[in-house]
C-alpha positions as CSV (number, residue, x, y, z in Angstrom):
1,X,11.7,-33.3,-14.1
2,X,13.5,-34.2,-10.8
3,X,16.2,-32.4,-8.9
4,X,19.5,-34.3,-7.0
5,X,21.1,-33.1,-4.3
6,X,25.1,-34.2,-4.1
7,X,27.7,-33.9,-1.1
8,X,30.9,-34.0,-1.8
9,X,34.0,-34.7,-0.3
10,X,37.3,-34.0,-1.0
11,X,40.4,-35.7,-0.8
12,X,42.3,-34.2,2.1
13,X,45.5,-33.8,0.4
14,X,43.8,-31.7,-2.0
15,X,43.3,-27.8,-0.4
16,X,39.9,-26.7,-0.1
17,X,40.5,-23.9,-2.7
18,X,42.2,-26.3,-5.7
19,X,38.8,-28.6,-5.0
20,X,36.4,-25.3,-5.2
21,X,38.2,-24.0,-7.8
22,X,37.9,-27.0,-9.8
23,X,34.5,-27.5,-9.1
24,X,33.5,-24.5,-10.1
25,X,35.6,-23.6,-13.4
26,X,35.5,-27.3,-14.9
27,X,33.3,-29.5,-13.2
28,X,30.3,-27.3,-12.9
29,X,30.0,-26.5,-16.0
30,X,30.6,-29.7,-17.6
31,X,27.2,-30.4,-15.8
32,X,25.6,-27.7,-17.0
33,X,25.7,-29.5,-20.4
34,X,23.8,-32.1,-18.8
35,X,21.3,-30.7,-16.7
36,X,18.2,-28.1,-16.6
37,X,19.7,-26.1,-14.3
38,X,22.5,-26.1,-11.9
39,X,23.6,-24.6,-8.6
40,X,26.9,-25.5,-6.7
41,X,28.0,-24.5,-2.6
42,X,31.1,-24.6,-1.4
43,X,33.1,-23.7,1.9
44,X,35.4,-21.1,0.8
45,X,37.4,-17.9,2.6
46,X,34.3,-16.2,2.2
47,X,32.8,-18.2,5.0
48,X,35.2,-19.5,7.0
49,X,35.1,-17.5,10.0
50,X,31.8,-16.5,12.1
51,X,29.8,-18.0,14.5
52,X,26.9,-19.0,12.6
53,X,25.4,-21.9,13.7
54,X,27.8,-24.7,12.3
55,X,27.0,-28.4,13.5
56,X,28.7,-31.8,11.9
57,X,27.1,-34.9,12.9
58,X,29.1,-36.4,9.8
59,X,32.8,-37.3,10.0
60,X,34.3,-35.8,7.9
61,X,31.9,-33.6,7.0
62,X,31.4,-32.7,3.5
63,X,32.9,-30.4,1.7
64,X,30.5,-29.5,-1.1
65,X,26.9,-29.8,-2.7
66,X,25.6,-29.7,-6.0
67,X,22.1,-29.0,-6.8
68,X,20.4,-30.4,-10.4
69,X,17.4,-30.3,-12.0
70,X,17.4,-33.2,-14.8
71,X,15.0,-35.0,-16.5
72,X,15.3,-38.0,-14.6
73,X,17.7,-39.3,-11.8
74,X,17.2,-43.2,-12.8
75,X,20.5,-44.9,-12.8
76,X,21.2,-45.1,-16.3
77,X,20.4,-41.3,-16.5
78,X,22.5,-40.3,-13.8
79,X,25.5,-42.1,-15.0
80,X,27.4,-39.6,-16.8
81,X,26.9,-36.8,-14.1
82,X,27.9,-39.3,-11.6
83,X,31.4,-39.5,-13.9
84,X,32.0,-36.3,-14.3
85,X,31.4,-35.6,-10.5
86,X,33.5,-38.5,-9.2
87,X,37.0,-37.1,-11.3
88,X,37.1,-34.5,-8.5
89,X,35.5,-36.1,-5.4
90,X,36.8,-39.4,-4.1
91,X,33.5,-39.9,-2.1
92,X,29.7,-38.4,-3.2
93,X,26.7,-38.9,-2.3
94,X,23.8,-38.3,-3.8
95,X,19.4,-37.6,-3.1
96,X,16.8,-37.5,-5.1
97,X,14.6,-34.4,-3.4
98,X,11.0,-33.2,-3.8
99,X,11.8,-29.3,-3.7
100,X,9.8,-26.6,-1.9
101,X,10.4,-23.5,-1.8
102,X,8.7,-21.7,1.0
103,X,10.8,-18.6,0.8
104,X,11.8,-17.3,-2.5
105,X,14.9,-15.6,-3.0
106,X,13.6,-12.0,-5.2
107,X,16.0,-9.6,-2.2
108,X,19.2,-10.5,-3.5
109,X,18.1,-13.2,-7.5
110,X,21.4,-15.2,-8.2
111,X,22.9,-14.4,-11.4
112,X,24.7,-17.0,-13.6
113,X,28.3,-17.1,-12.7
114,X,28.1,-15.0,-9.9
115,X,28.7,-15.4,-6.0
116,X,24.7,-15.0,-4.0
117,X,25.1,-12.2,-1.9
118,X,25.3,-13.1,1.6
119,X,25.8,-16.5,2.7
120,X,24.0,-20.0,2.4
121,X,23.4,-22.5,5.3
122,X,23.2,-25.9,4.0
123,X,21.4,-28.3,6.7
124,X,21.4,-31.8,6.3
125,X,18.7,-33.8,8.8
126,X,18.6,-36.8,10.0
127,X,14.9,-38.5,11.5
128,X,14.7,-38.3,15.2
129,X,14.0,-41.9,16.1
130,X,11.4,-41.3,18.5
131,X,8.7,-39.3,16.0
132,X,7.1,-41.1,13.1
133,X,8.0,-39.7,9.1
134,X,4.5,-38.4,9.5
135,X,5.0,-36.5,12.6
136,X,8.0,-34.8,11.8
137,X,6.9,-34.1,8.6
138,X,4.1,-32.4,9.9
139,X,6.0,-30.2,12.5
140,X,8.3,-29.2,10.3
141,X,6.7,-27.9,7.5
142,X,3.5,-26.8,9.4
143,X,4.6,-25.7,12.7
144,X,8.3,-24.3,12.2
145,X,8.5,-23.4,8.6
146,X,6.5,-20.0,9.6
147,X,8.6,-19.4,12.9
148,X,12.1,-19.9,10.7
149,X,10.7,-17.2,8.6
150,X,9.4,-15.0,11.1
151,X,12.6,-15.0,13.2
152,X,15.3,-15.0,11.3
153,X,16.4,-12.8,8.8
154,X,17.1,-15.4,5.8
155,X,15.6,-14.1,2.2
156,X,15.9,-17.8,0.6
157,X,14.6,-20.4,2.3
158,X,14.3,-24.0,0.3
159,X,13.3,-27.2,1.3
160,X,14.5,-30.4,-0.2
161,X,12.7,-33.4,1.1
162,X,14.4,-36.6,0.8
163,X,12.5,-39.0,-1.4
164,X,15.1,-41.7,-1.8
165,X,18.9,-41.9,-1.5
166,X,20.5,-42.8,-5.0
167,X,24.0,-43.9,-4.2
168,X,25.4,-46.7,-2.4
169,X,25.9,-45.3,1.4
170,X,24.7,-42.3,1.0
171,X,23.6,-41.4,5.0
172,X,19.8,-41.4,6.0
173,X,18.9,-37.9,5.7
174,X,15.1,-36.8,5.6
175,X,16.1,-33.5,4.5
176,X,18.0,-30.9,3.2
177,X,17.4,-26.9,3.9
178,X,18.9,-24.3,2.2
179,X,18.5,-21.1,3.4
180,X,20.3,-17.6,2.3
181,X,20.9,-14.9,4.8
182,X,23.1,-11.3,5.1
183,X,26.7,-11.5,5.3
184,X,26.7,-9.9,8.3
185,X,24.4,-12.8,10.0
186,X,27.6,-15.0,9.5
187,X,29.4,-13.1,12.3
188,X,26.5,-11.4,14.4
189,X,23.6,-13.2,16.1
190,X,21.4,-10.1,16.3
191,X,21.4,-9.8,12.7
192,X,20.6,-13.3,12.5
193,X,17.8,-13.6,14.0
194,X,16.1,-10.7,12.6
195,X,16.8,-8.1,16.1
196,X,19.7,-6.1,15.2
197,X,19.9,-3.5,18.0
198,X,17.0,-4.9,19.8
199,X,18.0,-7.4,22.9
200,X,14.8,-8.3,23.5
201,X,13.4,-9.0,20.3
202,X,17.0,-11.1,19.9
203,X,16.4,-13.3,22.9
204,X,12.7,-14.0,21.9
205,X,13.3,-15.4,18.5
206,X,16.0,-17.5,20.0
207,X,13.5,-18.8,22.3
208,X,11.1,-19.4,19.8
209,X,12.9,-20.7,17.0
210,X,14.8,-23.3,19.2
211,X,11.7,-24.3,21.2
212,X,10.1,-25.3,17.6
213,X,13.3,-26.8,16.0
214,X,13.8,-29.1,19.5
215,X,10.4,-30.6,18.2
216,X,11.8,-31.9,15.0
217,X,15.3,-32.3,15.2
218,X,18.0,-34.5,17.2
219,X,20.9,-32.1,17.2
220,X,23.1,-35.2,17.0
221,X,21.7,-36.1,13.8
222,X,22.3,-32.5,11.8
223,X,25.0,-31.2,9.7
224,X,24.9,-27.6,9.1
225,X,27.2,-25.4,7.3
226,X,27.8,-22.0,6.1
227,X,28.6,-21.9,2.2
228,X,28.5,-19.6,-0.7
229,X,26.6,-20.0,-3.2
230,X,26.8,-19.8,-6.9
231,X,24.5,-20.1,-9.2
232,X,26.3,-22.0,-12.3
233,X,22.7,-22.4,-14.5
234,X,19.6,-21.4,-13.6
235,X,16.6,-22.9,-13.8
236,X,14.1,-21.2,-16.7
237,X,10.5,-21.9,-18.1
């Protein structure tokens, strides 16, 4: 089994809730015919405001992403999914991702159909230039994967490493994070990062958790954005 990661875009004349809409009463589920499993984020009213961390290296900056778990992301395979997905998005692209899931989500367990509580952060990252795949690899999942646990208050943290890109143009990324936190993180910094209340604690898991991330990532090469997320059909056996 291999799981694809998509970004969507949508066409600007279309408004951002006709393209959500669509994607997640006709499109989605269309996949879900084809697929193991299936898990879409959008940008919608429910995360629009806040002041989350929200960074676009990408212009424009997409719009949407589809997770899926199929039984193989070879061209041929991928064909019909890649159909069905470019009827609503002028321009996609599309990852194949080795998944790991270093924070599993059993606070709030999406439900089929319904909205995760909370919100999502989708991060796309690019590779800083001046460290090696190894390096970077290592610092991030060795040296910062504990610190974003430890000092944030997320309860679903996944990470998708890039194995390959699988359409034409798709940008260089050499991953993609998802990570769920409170609603309330979207709009207040003490909540997200874990020190509600507590100034101190607040100003030392800043501290940390950029000091670690400045390893790993060029914040000119990083898209992240607040999304809701739906789980459309999960993953079983």
């Amino acid at each position: 089994m291999e799981k694809i990661v998509y970004a969507l875009w949508r066409d600007p004349a279309t408004e951002r809730e006709m393209f959500n809409n669509r994607l997640r009463s006709e499109i989605a589920p269309r996949l879900a015919v084809l697929a193991k499993a299936v898990r879409v984020n959008v940008q919608d009213a429910e995360v629009a405001g806040g002041n989350s961390p929200r960074m676009a290296a990408t212009n424009p900056q997409m719009d949407a992403v589809i997770q899926l778990w199929v039984d193989s992301a070879n061209d041929p395979a991928r064909a019909p999914v890649d159909a069905i997905i470019a009827e609503l998005a002028p321009r996609y692209a599309a990852w194949l991702v080795c998944e790991s899931t270093a924070l599993p989500n059993t606070l709030h367990p999406p439900r089929a159909g319904e909205r995760t509580q909370g919100f999502s952060q989708m991060v796309f990252l690019g590779l800083p230039p001046r460290l090696s795949w190894n390096a970077w690899l290592q610092i991030w999942r060795h040296d910062q994967t504990p610190v974003a646990v430890e000092t944030q208050s997320n309860f679903e943290y996944v990470q998708n490493l890039v194995v390959r890109p699988l359409t034409y143009g798709a940008p260089d990324y050499a991953a993609i994070i998802e990570e769920c936190f409170p609603y309330a993180a979207l709009t207040d910094e003490a909540v997200y990062f874990d020190a509600p209340g507590d100034p101190a604690k607040l100003a030392a898991n800043q501290q940390r958790m950029m000091e670690t991330c400045a390893r790993f990532i060029d914040f000119d090469r990083i898209d992240c954005i607040p999304t809701s997320q739906f789980e459309v059909k999960p993953l079983t056996g």
